[in-house]
N, C-alpha and C positions, 0 to 999 in steps of 0.2 A: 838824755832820756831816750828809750825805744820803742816809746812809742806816739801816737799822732792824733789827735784829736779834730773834728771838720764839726762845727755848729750849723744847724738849718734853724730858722728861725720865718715864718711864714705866718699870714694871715689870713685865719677863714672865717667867715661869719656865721654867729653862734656856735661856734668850737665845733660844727657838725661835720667829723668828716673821717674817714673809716680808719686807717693805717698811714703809716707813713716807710714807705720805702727806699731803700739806699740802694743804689747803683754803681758800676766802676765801667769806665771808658779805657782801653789799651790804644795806645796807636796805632791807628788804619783797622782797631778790631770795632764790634757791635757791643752794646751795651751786656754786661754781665751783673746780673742780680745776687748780691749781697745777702740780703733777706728786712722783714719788714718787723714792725710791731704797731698795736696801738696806745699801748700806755706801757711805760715802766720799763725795765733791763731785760736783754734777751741777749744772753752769752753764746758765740759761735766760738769754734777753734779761733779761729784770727782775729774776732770781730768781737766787738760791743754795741749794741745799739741802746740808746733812750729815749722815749720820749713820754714829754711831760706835756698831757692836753692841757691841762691852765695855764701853762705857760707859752702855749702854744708855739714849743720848741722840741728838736730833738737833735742827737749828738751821736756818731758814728766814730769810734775807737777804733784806730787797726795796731793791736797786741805785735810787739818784737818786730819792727817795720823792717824789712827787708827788701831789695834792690829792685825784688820783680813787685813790689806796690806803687813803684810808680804808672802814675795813672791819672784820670781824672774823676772825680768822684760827686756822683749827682743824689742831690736826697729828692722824693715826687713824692707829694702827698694826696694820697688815692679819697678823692668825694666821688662826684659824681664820675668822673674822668681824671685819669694821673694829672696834678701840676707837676711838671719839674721845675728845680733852680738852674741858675748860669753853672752849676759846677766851679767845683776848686782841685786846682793844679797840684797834684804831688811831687816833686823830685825827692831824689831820695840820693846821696851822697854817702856812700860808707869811710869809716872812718881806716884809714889805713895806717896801723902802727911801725912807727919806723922804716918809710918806702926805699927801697934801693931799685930804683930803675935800669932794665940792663934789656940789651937786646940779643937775643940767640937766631941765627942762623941755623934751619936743619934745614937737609937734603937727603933726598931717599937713594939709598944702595941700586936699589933695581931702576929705578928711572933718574936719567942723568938732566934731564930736561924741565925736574920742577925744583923750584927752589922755596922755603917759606920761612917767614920771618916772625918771632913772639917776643912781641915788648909784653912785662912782668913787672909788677911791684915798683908801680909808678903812683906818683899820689893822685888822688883823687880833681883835684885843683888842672890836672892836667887834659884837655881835651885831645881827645882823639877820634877824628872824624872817617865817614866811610868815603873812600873815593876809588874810581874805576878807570884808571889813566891807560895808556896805550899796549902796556904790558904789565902793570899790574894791578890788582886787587888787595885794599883795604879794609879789612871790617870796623867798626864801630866798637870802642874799648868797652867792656861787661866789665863786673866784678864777681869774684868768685868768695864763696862763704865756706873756709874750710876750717867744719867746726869740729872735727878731730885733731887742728891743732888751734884752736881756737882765735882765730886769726882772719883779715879779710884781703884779698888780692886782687888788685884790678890786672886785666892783660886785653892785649889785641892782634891780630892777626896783620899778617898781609904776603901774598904768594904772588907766583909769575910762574908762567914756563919758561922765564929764559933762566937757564943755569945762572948765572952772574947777578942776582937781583943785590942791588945795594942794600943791604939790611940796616948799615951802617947811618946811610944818607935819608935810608926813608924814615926813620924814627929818631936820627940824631942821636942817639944815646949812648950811653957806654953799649961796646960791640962785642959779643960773645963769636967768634965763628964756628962751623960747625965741626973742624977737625979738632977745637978742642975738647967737645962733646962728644966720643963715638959711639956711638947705638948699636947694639950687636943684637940682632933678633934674635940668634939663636936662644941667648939666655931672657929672654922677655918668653920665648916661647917655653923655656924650663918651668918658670914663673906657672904655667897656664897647664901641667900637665896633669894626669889624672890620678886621682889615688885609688891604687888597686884595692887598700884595705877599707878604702871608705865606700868605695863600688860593692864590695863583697855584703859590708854590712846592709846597705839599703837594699838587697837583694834578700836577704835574710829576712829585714824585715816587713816587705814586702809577703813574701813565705806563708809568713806568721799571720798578718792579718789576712790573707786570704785564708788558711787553714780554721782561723778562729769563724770566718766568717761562714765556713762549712761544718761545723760544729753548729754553730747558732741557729743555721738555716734548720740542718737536719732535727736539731731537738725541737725546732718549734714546728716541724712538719708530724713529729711524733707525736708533738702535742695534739695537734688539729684530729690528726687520726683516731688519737685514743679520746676527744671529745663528742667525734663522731660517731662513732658504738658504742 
């Protein structure tokens, strides 16, 4: 399933008590507000919320759970003063179809001195931690949701300045190097250039709504006039 369900279940006495609101906690961030209800379903983009005061329960849906929900997640129920609960823990693990883990070597043409390394399409099961050793730099493996091809990719970084960085030995994994790869900017820069006929037409239309919008003015300035005498 894709999505996630979190029960609050609290006790107030004589069911007295205003709303009940949800919370989500990021790592090292401040509390971010969800949103609240007091009785019954309140549909957000992401969210669901319910709550039933005879039951003296309420239930927090997060819709198509994706990688950045992980979090931790607090329901408070607002009397006189917010309670909050202990919060419950999200991870979130995507599912990755058919992983072929490989590691690629690039290296920039203009500077001979950095070197960076991208492990790809490694399964999920696989940790990859950040670390900051004497010459290089790690980042912590993310996963990527590319839903143009309907598919999810975990990847991680790791660079150095020293030309030679083991790409091979810091991720162990099958080793792509970079000369089998060659990156030619010229044609990434073809990729990015400008369309004369498409420049033409937004000038055009551009034109036009100015033109109209001098028409408009003028007739309703005639108007004003010809109501004035």
């Amino acid at each position: 399933k894709d999505y996630v369900e979190f029960p609050c279940q609290y006790n107030i006495p004589d069911k007295n008590f205003e709303s009940v609101y949800w919370y989500l906690q990021r790592a090292d961030q401040r509390f971010t507000y969800i949103g609240h209800t007091s009785q019954g379903t309140v549909e957000l983009e992401h969210y669901q919320l319910f709550v039933n005061r005879k039951l003296l329960s309420s239930t927090l849906t997060i819709k198509h759970v994706q990688p950045r929900d992980k979090a931790i997640y607090y329901c408070a129920v607002r009397n006189y003063r917010p309670i909050f609960g202990r919060g419950t823990s999200l991870a979130v693990h995507p599912s990755i179809q058919n992983p072929d883990p490989a590691v690629y070597q690039l290296k920039s043409p203009e500077s001979s001195n950095i070197s960076v390394c991208l492990f790809t399409d490694f399964d999920s099961e696989i940790n990859v931690e950040p670390s900051t050793e004497s010459n290089m730099t790690r980042l912590k493996s993310t996963s990527l949701d590319m839903k143009t091809m309907d598919s999810k990719s975990n990847g991680a970084l790791a660079w150095s300045n020293s030309f030679d960085l083991g790409c091979n030995s810091t991720f162990n994994y099958t080793f792509h190097s970079s000369s089998e790869f060659p990156c030619d900017a010229n044609v990434v820069e073809k990729g990015f250039e400008t369309d004369m006929n498409l420049n033409f037409y937004n000038l055009l239309v551009i034109v036009l709504r100015i033109t109209f919008l001098k028409v408009v003015g003028f007739n309703l300035l005639m108007t004003l006039r010809l109501w004035s005498s």
